[in-house]
C-alpha positions as CSV (number, residue, x, y, z in Angstrom):
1,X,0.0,0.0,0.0
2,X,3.0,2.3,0.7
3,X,4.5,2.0,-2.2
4,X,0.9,2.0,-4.1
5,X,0.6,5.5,-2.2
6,X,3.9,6.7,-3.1
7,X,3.8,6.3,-7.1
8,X,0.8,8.1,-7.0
9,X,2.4,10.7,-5.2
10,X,5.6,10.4,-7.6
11,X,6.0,13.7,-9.5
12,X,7.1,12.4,-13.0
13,X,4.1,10.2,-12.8
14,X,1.9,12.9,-12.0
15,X,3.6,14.8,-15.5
16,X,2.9,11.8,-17.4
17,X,-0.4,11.8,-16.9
18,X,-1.2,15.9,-17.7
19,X,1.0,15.5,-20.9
20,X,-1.3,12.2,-21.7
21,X,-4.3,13.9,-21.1
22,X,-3.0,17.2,-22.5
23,X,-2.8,15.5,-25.5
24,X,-5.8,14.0,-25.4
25,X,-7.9,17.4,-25.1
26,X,-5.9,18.6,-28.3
27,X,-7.1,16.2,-30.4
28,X,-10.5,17.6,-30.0
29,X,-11.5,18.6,-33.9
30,X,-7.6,18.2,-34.9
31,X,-9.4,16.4,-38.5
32,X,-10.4,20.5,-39.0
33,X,-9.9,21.9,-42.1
34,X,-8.0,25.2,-42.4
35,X,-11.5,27.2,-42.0
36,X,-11.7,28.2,-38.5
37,X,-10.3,30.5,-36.8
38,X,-7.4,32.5,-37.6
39,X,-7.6,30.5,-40.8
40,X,-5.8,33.1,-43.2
41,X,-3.0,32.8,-41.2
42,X,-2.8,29.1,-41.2
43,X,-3.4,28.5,-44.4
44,X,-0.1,31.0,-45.5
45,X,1.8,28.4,-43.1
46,X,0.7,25.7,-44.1
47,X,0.7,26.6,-47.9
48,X,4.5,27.0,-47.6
49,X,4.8,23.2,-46.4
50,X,2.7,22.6,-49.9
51,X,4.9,23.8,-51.6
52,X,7.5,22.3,-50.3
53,X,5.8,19.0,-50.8
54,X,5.8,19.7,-54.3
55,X,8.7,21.3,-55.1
56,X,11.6,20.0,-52.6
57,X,12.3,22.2,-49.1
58,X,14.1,24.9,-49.6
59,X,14.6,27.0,-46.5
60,X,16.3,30.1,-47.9
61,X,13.3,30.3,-50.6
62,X,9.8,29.8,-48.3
63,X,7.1,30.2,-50.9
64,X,3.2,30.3,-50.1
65,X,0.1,30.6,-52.7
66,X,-0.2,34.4,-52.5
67,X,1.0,36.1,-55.4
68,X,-0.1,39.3,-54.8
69,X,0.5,42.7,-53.4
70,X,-1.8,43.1,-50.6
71,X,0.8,42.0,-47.7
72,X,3.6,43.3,-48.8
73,X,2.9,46.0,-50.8
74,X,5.3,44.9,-53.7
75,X,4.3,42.7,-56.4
76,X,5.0,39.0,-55.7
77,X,4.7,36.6,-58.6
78,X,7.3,34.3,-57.0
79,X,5.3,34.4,-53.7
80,X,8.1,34.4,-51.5
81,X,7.2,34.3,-48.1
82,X,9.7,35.6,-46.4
83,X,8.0,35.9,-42.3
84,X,9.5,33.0,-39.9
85,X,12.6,30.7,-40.8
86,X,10.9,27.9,-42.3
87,X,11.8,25.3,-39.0
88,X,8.3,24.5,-38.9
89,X,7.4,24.2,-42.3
90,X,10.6,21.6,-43.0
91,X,9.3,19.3,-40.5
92,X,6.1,19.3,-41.5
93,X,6.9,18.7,-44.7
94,X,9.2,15.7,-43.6
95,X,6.6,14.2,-41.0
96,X,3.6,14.2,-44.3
97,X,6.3,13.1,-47.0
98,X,8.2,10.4,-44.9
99,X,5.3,8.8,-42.1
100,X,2.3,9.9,-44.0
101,X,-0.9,7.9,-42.9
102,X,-2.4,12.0,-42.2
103,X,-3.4,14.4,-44.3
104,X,-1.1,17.7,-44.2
105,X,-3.6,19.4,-42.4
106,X,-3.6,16.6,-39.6
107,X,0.0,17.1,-39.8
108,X,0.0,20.1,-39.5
109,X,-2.0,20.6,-36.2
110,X,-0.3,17.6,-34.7
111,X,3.1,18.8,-35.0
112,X,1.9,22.2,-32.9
113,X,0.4,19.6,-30.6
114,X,4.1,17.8,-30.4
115,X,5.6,21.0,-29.6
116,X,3.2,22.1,-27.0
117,X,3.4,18.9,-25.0
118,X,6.9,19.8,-24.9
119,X,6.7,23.1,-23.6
120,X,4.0,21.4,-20.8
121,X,6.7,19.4,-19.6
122,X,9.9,22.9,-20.0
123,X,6.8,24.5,-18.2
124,X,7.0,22.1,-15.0
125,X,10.7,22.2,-15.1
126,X,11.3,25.4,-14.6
127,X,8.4,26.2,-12.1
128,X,9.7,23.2,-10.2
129,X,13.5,24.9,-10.4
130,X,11.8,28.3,-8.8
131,X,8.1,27.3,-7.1
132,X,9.2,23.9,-5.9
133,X,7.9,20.4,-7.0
134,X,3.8,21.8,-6.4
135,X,4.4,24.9,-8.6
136,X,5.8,22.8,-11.5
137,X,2.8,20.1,-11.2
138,X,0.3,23.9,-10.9
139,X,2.3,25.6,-13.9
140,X,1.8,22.5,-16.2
141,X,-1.7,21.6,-15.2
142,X,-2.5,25.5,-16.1
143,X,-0.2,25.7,-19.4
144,X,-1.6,22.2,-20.6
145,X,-5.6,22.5,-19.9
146,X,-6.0,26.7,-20.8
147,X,-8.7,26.6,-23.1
148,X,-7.0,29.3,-24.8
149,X,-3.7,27.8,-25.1
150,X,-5.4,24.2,-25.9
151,X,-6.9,26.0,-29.5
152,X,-3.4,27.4,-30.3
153,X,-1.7,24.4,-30.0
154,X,-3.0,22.4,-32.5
155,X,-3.1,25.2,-35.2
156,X,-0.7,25.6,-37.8
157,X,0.9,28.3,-37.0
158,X,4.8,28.8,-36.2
159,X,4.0,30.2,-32.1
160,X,3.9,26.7,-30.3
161,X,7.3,26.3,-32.3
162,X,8.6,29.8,-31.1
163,X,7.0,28.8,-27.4
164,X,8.6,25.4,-27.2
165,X,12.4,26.9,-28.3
166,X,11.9,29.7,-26.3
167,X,11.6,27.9,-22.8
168,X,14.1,25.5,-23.6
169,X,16.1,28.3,-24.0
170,X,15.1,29.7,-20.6
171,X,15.3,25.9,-19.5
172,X,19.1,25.9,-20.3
173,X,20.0,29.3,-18.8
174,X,18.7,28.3,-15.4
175,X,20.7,25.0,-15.7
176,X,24.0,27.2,-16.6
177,X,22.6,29.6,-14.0
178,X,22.7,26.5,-11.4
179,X,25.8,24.7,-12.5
180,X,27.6,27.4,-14.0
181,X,28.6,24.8,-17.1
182,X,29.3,26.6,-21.1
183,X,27.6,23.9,-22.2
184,X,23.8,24.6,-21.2
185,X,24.7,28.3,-21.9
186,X,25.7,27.4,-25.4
187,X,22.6,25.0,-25.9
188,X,20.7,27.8,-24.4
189,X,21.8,30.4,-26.8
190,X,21.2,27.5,-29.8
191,X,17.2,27.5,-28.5
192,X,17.3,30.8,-28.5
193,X,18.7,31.7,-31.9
194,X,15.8,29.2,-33.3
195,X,13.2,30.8,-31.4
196,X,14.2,34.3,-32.8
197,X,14.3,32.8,-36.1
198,X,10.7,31.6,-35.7
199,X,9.4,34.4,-34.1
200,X,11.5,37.4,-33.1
201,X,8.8,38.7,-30.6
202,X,10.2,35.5,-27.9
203,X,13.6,38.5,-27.6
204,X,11.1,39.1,-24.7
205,X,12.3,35.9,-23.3
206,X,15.5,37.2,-22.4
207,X,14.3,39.6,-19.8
208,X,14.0,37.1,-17.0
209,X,17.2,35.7,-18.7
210,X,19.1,39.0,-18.0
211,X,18.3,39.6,-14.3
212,X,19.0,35.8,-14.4
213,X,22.7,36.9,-15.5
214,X,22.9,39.7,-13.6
215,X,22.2,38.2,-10.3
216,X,24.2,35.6,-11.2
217,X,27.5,37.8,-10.8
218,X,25.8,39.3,-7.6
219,X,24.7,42.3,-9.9
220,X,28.4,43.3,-10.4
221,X,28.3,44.8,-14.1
222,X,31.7,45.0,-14.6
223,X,31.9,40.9,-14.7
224,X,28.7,40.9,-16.5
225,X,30.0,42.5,-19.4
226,X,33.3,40.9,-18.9
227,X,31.9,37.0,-18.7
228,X,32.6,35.9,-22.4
229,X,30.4,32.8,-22.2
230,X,27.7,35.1,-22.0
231,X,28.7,36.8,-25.1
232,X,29.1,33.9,-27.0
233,X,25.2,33.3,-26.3
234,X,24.9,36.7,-27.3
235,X,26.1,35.6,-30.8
236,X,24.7,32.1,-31.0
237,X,21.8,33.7,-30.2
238,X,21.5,37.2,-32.6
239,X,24.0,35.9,-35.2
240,X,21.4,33.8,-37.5
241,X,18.5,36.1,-36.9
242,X,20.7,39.3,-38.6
243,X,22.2,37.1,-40.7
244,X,18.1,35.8,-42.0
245,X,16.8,39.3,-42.0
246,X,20.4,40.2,-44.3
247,X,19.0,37.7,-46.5
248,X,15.2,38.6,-46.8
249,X,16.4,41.9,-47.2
250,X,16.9,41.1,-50.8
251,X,13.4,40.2,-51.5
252,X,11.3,43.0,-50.3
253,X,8.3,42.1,-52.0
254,X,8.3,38.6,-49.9
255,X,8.5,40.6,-46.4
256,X,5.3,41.5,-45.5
257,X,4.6,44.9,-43.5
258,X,6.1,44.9,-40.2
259,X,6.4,47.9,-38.8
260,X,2.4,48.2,-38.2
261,X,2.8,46.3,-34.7
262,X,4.3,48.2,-32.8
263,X,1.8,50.7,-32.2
264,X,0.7,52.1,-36.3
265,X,-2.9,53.1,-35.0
266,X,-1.7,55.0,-31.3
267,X,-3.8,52.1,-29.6
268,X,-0.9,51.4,-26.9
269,X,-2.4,52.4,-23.1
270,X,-5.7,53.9,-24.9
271,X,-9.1,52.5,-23.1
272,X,-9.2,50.2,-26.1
273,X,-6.2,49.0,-25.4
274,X,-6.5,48.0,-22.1
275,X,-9.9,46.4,-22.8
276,X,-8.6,44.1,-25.2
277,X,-5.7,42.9,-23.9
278,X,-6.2,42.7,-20.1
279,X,-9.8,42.8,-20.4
280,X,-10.6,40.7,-23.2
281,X,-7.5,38.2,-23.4
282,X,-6.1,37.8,-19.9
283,X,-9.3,38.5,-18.6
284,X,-11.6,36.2,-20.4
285,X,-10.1,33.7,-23.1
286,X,-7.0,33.1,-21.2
287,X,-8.4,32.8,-17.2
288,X,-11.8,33.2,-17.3
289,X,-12.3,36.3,-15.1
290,X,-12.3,34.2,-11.6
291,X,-8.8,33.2,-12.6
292,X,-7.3,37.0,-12.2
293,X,-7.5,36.3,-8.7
294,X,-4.8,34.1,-8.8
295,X,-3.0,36.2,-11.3
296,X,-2.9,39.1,-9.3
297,X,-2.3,37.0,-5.9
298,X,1.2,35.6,-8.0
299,X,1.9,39.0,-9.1
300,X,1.8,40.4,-5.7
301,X,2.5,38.0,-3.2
302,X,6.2,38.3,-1.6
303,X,9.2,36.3,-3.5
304,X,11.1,33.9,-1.7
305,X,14.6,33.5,-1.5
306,X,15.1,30.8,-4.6
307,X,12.8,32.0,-6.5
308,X,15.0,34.7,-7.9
309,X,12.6,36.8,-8.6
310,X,12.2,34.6,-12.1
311,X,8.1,34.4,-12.0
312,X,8.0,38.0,-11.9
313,X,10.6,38.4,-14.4
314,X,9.0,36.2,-17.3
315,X,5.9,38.3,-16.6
316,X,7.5,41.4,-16.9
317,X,9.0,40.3,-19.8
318,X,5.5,39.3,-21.4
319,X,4.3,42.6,-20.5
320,X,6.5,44.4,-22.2
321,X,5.6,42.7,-25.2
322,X,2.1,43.5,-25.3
323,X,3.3,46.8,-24.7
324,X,6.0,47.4,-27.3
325,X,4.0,44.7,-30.3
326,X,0.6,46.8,-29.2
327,X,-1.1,47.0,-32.0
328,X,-0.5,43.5,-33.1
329,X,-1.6,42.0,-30.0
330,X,-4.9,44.1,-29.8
331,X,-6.2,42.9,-33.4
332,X,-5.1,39.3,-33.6
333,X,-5.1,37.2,-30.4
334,X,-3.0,34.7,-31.6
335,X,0.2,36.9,-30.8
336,X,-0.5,36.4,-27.1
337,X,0.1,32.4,-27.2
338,X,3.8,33.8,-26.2
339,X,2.7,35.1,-23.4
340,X,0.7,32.1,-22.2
341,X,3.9,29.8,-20.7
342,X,4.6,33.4,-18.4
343,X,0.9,33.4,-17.1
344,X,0.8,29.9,-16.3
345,X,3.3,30.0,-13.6
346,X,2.7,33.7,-12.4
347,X,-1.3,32.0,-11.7
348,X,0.6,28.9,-10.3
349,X,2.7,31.2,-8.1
350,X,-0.8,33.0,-7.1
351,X,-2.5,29.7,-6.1
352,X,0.2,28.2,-4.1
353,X,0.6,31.4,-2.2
354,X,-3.6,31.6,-1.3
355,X,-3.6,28.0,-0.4
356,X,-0.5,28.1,1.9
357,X,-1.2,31.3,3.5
358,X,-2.5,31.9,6.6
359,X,-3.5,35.6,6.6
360,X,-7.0,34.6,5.2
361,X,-9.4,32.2,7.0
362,X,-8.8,28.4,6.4
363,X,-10.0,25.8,5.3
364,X,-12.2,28.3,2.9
365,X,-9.6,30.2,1.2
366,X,-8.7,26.8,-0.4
367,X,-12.3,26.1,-1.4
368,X,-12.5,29.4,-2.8
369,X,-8.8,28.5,-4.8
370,X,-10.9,25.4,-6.2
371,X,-14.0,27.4,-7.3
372,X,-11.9,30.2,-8.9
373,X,-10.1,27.5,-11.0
374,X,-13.4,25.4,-11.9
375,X,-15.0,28.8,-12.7
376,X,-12.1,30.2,-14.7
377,X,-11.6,27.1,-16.6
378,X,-15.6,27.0,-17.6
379,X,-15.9,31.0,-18.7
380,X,-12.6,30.6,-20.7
381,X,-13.6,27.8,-22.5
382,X,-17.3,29.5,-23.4
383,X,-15.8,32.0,-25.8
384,X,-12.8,30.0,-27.1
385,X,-14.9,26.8,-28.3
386,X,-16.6,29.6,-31.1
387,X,-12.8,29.3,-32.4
388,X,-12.7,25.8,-33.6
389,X,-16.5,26.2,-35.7
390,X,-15.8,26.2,-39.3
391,X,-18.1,29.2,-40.4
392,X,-17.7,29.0,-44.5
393,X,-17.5,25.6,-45.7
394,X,-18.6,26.4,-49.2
395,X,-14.8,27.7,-49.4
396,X,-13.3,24.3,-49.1
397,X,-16.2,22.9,-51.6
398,X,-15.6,25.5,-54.1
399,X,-11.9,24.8,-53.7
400,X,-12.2,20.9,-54.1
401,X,-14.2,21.3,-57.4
402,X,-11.9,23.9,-58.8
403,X,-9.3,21.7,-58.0
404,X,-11.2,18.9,-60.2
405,X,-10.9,20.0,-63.3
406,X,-8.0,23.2,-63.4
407,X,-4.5,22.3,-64.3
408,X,-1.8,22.0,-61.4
409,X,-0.3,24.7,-62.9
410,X,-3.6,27.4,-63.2
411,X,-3.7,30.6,-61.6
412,X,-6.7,31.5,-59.8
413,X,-7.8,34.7,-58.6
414,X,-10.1,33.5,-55.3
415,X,-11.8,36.6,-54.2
416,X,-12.2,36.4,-50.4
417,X,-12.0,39.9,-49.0
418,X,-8.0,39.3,-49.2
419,X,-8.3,36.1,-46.7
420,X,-6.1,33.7,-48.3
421,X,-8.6,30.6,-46.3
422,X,-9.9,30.4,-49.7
423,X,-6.8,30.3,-52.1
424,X,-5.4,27.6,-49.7
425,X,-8.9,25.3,-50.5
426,X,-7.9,25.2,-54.4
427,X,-4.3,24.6,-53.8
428,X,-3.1,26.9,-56.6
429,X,-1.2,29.9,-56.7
430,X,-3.1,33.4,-57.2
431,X,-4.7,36.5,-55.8
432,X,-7.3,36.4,-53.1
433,X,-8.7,39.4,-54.2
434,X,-9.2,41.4,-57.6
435,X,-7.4,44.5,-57.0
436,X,-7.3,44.9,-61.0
437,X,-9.6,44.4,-64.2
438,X,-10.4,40.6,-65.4
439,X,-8.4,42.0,-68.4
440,X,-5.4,43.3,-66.2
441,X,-5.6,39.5,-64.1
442,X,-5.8,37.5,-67.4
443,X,-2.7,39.7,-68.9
444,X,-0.5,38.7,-65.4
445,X,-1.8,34.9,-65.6
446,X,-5.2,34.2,-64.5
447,X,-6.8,31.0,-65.3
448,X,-10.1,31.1,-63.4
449,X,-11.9,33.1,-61.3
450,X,-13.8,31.0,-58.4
451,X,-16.5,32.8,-56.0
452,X,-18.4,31.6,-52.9
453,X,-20.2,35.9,-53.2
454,X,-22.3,35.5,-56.6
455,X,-23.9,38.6,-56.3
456,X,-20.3,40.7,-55.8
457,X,-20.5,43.3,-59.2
458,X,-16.9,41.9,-60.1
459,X,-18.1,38.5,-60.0
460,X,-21.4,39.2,-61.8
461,X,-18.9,41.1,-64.6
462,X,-16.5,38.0,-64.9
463,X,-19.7,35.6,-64.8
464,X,-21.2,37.5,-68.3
465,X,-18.1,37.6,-70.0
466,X,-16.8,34.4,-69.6
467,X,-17.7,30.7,-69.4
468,X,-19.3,28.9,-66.4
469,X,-17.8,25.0,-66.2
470,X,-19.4,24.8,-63.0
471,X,-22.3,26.9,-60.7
472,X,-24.2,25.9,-58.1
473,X,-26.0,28.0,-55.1
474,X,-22.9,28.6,-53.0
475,X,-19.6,29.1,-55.5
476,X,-19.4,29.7,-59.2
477,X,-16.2,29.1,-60.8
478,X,-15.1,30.8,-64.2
479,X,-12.9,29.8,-66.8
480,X,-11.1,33.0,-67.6
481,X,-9.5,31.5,-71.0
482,X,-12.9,30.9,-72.6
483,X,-14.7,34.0,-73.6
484,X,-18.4,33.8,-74.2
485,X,-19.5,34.3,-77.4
486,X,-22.2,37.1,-77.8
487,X,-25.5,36.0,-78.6
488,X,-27.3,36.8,-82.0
């Protein structure tokens, strides 16, 4: 019985069993089709891994469907897509091409899921390192079973790639922190420079990795700045992110615009501002409003002594990136799965602290901790299952029977509001919306012109002057290299 009592009580056991049924909760609608939400977005990344299917990997020559202007501002016929370092797309090209059995879709959302199950167990490591062996079991129960985070890691999008690198750069930091050994600071710095080169928003990271350093040398700057194995992480770090953005440098028309997230519409610490991001998303999709409690129990409870100050650290750090990438993170919530790992162990941090304490009246303060976590979990999950609903599906038909009877090789100019979800469905390169004539399309390439809007005037225009091979109530799809002959 003792030892029945014990592996229960066995920590790694207890890890096995959130990452087992961490999984299992992402698997919820992983056979969805790049339609819900956010879809634009996944369907550029995943696109790229098309591509790549069809063409061979090429990491210093990303390409994606869209051949247009409207992202970059520059146009693209080669639709470079010059964003993230292609890490993700390569293996997800190499898991559909080599293990198959899924579609690339499944792939897709399964490889996010991989990487997220991996940042559930860098979570636990490092809030074990600062919170103890409770914290850890807290932070990964709370990283692995946030509604919000559970949507965003099975998407196809390049975050739970950035997340993953990201804390096992952190990860390997605090082990050189501990042990003072080059190696974890140079495997650190390696983690790191991926991260960047996925997403260059996880620089945030090294906040808690600075005070990290700095307390380190017992805040004595002079052998900060002095320690060279820190500046060789500098470089590991830095060096392949300059030397990337050298490279896209070439191809402006494959960057798109950048420098509209930092704060383009004067949003940053407007009313607006603060509603959306610590009203909206901290508030509601990522806790649930009874989970601020906890937050703001975390955030302000007293440190102790090996904690380092780390919790509060990360979440500075996560702050400041909401703050600086402000417009970004008000219109697209997806930026904020960066921010998610830093939450998880500032609420852990908040929890332990209210169910230890004894400044509030026991046993009910621990009820309470119960019911806010119930609660928070519930009112999270209300607004965040809307996200995995597939709104349009008369996209993805219209894109299967295009995709029946045009060429490999066909351009098509699939007019959805500029939300490449749509060009994605037929699998062919193009424009997702007409920003010229028919004529002035036709002259750059166009093949056909598919439609899920019949009654749009540009659709009605191409529908009269061209043939029809197929119509039905939801799509239309026009061949643009078959004029209609006039009638008599």
């Amino acid at each position: 019985m003792t030892k029945i009592v014990a592996l229960i009580k066995n920590q790694y056991l207890i890890l096995l069993i959130i990452v087992l049924l961490a999984f299992a909760a992402r698997l919820y609608k992983i056979d969805n089709p790049i339609a819900d939400w956010h879809s634009w977005r996944q369907a550029d990344t995943a696109s790229v891994t098309r591509i790549y299917l069809d063409q061979g990997i090429d990491l210093l020559y990303p390409r994606y469907y869209d051949i247009s202007f409207l992202q970059t501002g520059k146009p693209n016929p080669n639709g470079w897509r010059f964003v993230e370092f292609p890490v993700y797309n390569a293996l997800h090209t190499l898991l559909v091409s080599t293990v198959g059995i899924f579609s690339i879709e499944k792939w897709g959302r399964l490889l996010s899921v991989i990487f997220s199950l991996v940042s559930t167990v860098l979570v636990f490591s490092l809030s074990k390192r600062f919170l103890g062996v409770k914290g850890g079991i807290l932070s990964a129960m709370i990283f692995a079973f946030m509604p919000f985070n559970i949507y965003f890691s099975r998407v196809i999008l390049p975050e739970p790639a950035a997340v993953m690198f990201g804390l096992a750069a952190l990860y390997f930091f605090v082990r050189w922190f501990d042990n003072s050994k080059p190696k974890a600071l140079l495997l650190s710095g390696v983690f790191f420079a991926l991260a960047l080169l996925v997403k260059p928003y996880v620089a945030f990271y090294g906040i808690p990795m600075l005070w990290l350093a700095a307390d380190k040398h017992k805040w004595d700057f002079a052998k900060l700045v002095k320690d060279k194995n820190l500046w060789l992480f500098v470089s590991v770090a830095l060096l392949p992110l300059f030397a990337w953005r050298v490279w896209i440098s070439q191809y402006p028309e494959g960057v798109p615009f950048y420098k509209w997230v930092f704060n383009s519409d004067g949003i940053r610490f407007k009313p607006s501002y603060w509603h959306w991001i610590f009203g909206q998303r901290l508030g509601i999709l990522m806790l649930g409003r009874w989970g601020i409690v906890a937050f703001a129990a975390g955030i302000l409870s007293k440190s102790k002594e090996n904690e380092h100050r780390f919790p509060l650290m990360f979440i500075l750090g996560a702050l400041s990136y909401v703050s600086i990438i402000a417009t970004a993170n008000v219109r697209h919530d997806y930026y904020q799965t960066l921010v998610i790992p830093a939450v998880a162990i500032v609420v852990a941090r908040g929890i332990l602290y209210l169910w230890e304490t004894k400044d509030f009246i026991q046993p009910f303060t621990k009820i309470f901790v119960i019911v806010t976590i119930i609660a928070g979990l519930y009112f999270s999950w209300l607004p965040v299952k809307e996200f995995y609903k597939i709104n349009h599906p008369e996209i993805i038909r219209a894109g299967e029977a295009l995709d029946k009877i045009a060429p490999k090789n066909a351009f098509v100019l699939a007019s959805y509001n500029g939300d490449t979800a749509f060009l994605y469905q037929t699998k062919r390169s193009g424009w997702p919306y007409q920003t010229n004539s028919i004529e002035e399309l036709i002259a750059k390439g166009a093949d056909y012109y598919v439609s899920v809007n019949l009654g749009d005037p540009q659709v009605q225009d191409a529908m009269r002057k061209f043939e029809i091979p197929v119509q039905t109530d939801e799509y239309v799809i026009v061949d643009l290299n078959r004029k209609r002959m006039p009638k008599n």
